[in-house]
NUDORO-161553 format. One record per residue (C-alpha): residue number from 1; x, y, z. Coordinates in steps of 0.05 Angstrom, whole numbers. Layout:
BEGIN
REC  nr   east  north     up
REC NUM      X      Y      Z
...
//
This chain:
BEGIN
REC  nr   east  north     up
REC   1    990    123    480
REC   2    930     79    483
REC   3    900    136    533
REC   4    923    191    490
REC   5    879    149    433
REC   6    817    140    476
REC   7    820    210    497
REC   8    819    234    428
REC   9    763    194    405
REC  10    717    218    459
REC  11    740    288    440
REC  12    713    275    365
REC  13    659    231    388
REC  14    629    290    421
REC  15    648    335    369
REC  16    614    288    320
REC  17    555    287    366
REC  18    552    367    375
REC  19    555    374    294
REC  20    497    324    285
REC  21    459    361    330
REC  22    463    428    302
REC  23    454    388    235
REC  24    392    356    254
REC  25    361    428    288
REC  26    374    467    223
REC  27    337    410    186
REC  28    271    410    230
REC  29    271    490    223
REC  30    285    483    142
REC  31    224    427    139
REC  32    177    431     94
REC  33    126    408    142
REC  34    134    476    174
REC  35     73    520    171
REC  36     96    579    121
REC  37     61    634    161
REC  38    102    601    224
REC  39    167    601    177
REC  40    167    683    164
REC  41    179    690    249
REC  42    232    661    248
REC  43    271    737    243
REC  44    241    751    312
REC  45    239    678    347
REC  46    307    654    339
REC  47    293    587    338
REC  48    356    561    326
REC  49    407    610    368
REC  50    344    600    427
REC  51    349    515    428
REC  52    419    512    425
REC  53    415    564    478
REC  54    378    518    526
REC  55    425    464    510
REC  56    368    424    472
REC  57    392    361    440
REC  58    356    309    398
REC  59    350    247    447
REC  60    326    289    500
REC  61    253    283    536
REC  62    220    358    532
REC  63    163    389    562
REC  64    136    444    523
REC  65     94    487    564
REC  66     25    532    535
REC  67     51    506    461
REC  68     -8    549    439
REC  69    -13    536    361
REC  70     47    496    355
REC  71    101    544    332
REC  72    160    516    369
REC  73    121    442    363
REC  74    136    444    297
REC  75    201    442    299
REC  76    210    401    360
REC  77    167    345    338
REC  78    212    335    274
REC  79    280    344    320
REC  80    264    303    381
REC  81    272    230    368
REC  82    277    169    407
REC  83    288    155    466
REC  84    273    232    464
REC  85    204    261    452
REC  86    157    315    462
REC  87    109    335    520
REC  88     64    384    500
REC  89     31    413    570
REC  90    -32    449    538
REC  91   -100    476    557
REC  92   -134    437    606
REC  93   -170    375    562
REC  94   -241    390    614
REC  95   -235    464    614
REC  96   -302    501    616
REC  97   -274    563    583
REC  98   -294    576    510
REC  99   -213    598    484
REC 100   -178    543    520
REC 101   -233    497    495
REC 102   -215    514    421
REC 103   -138    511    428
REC 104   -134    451    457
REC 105   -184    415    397
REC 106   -140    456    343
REC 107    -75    441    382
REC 108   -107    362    384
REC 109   -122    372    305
REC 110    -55    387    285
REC 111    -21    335    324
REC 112    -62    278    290
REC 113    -53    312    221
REC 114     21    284    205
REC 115     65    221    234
REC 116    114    274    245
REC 117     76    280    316
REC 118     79    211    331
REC 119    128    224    389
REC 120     94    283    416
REC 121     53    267    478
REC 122     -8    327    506
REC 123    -19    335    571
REC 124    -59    383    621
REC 125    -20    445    635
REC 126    -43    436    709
REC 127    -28    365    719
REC 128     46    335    744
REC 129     75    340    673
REC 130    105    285    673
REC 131    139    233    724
REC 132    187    256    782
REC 133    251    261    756
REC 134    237    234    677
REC 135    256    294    640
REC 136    309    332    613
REC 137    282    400    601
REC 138    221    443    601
REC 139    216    498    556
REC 140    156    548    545
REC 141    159    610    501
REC 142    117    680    514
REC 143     68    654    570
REC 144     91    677    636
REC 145     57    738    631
REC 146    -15    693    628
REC 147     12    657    694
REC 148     26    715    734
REC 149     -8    688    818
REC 150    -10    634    839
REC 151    -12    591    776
REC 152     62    610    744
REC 153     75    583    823
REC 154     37    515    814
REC 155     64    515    734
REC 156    141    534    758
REC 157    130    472    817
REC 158    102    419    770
REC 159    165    440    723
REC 160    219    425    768
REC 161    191    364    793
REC 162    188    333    736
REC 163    261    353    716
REC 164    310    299    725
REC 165    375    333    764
REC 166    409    375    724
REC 167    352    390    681
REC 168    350    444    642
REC 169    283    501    644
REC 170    278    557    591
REC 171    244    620    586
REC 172    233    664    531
REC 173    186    724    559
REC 174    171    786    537
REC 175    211    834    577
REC 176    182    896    621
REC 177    223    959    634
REC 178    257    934    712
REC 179    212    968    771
REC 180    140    942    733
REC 181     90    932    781
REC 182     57    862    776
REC 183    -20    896    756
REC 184     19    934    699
REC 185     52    873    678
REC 186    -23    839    669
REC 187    -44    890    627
REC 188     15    894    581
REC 189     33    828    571
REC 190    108    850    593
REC 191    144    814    650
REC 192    217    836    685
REC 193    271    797    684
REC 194    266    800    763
REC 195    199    774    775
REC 196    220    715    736
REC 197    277    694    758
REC 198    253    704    833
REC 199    192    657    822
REC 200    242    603    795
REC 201    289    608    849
REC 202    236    607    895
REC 203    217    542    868
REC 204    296    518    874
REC 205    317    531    798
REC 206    391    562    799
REC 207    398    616    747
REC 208    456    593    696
REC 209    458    637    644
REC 210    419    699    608
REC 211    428    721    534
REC 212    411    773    488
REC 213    386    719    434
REC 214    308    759    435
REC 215    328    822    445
REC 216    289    879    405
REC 217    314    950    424
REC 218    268    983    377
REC 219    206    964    433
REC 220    195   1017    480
REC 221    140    978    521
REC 222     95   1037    525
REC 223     45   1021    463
REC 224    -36   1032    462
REC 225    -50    958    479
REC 226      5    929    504
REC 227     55    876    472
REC 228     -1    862    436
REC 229      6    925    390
REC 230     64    897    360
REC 231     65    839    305
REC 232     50    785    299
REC 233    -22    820    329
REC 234    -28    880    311
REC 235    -87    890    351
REC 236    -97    968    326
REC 237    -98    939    265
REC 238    -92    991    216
REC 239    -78   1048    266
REC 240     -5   1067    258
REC 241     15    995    224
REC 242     76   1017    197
REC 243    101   1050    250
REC 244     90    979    300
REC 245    119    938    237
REC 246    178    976    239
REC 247    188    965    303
REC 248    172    887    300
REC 249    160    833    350
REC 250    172    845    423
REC 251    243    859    466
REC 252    246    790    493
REC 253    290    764    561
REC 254    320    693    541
REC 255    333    652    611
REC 256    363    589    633
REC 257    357    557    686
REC 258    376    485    718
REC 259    353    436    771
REC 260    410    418    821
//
């Protein structure tokens, strides 16, 4: 009996714990410290179905990588807490180039605007990350396509070394029609589901799981300028604007891996 007890209590310990999660995510994505313009994506980013997709909980130590302006900090910074927190892996602090220069000072900005960053941590995108074996996941949204050579190698590398064993590491990536050659990936911004999964099993991830969370069938991946047609962009600007709104933001692969 006494087993049959302690049994059950673990059961709706960890049911407890799993409501309390989801709880706690659907608070940091209903915040009012949430940038408004950042709030009206949420249609076409998921955020939700995508963190409880890659198993994100709120104790955990995360590594986002390329955060860019923040969108998925946002919501992370208000949802990790301790011993969890946030590693944000951005533009190089020393870099030379003029855009990267610029994010990383607005990126900097926004961090020391609100105490709600206090347990959000920026580091170089090319350094180690983080310690060997300290954290629990590393998650980057809609950069592999700006990695593709050698540095989505060095970037995929410095990821799983600084997962702890069964760590988790997901990707959300705009997806390329299968059979796109790598140049054509550069210039559209699109990436297959192949090339990315065989750089992080090349670097020892195992694949785990795949899901639909992202996906946009109304994107044909053939537009004027790339992925970068589409909204949020809109890089034609007014040229056909209805037509890309309709369509919305990119078809998007949602992977996860794990460390062994």
């Amino acid at each position: 009996m006494s087993k049959l007890i302690s049994l059950l209590s673990l059961s709706f310990l960890f049911s407890f714990s799993s409501f309390s999660s989801a709880h706690d995510l659907m608070a940091a994505i209903q915040s009012e410290d949430r940038s408004p313009k950042n709030i009206v994506r949420d249609e076409y980013r998921n955020p939700a179905e995508t963190l409880t997709f890659f198993q994100i909980k709120p104790d955990m130590r995360v590594v986002e990588l390329s955060p860019g302006g923040g969108w998925y900090t946002e919501i992370l910074a208000n949802y990790l807490h301790e011993p969890g927190m946030l590693i944000a892996a951005h533009f190089d602090k020393d870099s030379e180039v003029g855009y990267f220069k610029r994010g990383r000072a607005n990126f900097e900005k926004k961090i020391a605007s609100s105490p709600m960053y206090s347990n959000v941590e920026i580091v170089d995108l090319s350094s180690n990350l983080a310690e060997e074996n300290s954290v629990d996941a590393v998650i980057t949204f809609r950069n592999l396509h700006n990695w593709l050579g050698p540095q989505m190698d060095s970037i995929f590398a410095s990821s799983f070394k600084a997962l702890k064993p069964g760590g988790v590491f997901g990707v959300v990536e705009h997806r390329a029609n299968p059979g796109t050659s790598i140049d054509d990936m550069k210039k559209s911004g699109y990436v297959t589901e192949e090339h990315a999964i065989t750089i992080a099993k090349k670097h020892g991830f195992v694949l785990v799981a795949k899901s639909e969370i992202n996906a946009n069938p109304k994107d044909t991946k053939d537009h004027p300028r790339g992925v970068w047609t589409l909204p949020p962009n809109l890089r034609l600007k007014d040229v056909d604007r209805n037509k890309y709104l309709s369509i919305g933001e990119s078809d998007r692969m949602t992977l996860l891996f794990k460390k062994p």
